[in-house]
N, C-alpha and C positions, 0 to 999 in steps of 0.2 A: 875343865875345858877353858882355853883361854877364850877372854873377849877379844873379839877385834873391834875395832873402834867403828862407830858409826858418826855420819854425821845428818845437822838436822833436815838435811836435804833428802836422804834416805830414811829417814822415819816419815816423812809427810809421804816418800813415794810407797811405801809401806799402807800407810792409813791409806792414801787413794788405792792401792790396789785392790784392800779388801772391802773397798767402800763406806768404809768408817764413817759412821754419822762426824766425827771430828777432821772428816778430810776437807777441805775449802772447794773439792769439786764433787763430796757426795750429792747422791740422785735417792731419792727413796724408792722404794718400790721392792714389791715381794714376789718369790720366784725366780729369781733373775737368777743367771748364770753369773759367777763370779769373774772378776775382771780378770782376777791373776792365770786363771787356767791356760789363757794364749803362752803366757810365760813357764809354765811349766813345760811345756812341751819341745825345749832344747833348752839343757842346761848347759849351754856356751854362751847363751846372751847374757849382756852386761846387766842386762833386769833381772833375769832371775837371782845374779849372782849377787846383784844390792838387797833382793828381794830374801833371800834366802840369809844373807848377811844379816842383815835387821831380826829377822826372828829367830835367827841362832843368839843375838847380842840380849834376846831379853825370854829368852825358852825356859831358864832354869827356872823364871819366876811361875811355870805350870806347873801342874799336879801330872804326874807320869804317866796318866790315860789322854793327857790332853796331848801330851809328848810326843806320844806312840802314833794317834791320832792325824796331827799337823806331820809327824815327818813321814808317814803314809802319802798325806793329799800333797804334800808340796816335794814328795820325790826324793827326801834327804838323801839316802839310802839308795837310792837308782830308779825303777821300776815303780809306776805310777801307782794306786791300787782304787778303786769303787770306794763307795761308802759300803756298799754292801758288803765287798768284799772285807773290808777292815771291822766291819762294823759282825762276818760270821770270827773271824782272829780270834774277837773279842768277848765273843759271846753276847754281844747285843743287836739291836735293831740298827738299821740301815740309817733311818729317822733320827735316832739319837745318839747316831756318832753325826749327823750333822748340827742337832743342838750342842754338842760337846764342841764342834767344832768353832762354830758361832760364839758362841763363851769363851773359850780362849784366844780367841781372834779380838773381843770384846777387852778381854784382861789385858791382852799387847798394848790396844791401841790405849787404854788407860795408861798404862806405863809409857807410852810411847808421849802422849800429855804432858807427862810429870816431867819427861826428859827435854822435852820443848821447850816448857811453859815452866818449870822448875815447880818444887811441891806446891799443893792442892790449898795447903793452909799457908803459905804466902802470895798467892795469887787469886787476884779476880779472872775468872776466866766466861766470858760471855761469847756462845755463841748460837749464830740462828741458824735455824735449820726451816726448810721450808718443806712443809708436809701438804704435799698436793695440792690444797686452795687455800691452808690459814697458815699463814707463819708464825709458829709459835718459839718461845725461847728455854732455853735452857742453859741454867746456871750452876755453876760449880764454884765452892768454895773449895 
């Protein structure tokens, strides 16, 4: 499959969609509905279509349940589906096709760093993140 080109404009809109702890407008917080779900729901908007761009541009780098998974929740394919539902396809729980999901969502936005910020071992890369009342850091070599 060809890449289409992305640019770093559409990888940061990538990180804020899925709230990536590496996005400059992550919010922390557990349970939350995911941001991108408004954008799945017409695939004519220009957001989906950067949205959907970006994680086609860096999908090969999953494992082929994470694949099946993401182009389930993000509609590649047409027709939206549950976790549940993806999650009976699959033969697992409902619950761990959304840790599955989180994990490769985790692996993009890694890659999606590397393509910002250029590799890991020539970059200092610092950033805070602010966890409910103590701001703590995290650093990556």
């Amino acid at each position: 499959m060809e890449r289409h080109p992305i640019t770093k404009k559409d990888a940061m809109f990538y990180l804020q969609s899925v709230n990536s702890t590496y996005s400059p407008s992550y919010v922390p917080g557990m349970n939350r509905r995911k941001i991108y779900y408004p954008l799945l729901a017409n695939r004519e908007y220009a957001d989906y279509k950067t949205f959907i761009r970006v994680y086609q541009y860096f999908r090969e780098e999953l494992q082929k349940r994470e694949i099946t998974i993401l182009d389930n929740i993000y509609r590649v394919h047409g027709k939206a589906h549950t976790l549940k539902s993806i999650g009976n396809k699959l033969g697992i729980d409902g619950s761990y096709v959304c840790r599955i999901r989180s994990k490769a969502e985790r692996k993009i936005a890694n890659l999606i760093v590397e393509f910002v910020y250029g590799p890991r071992n020539n970059h200092l890369i610092l950033l805070l993140v602010i966890n409910q009342m103590t701001p703590y850091y995290r650093l990556y070599v």
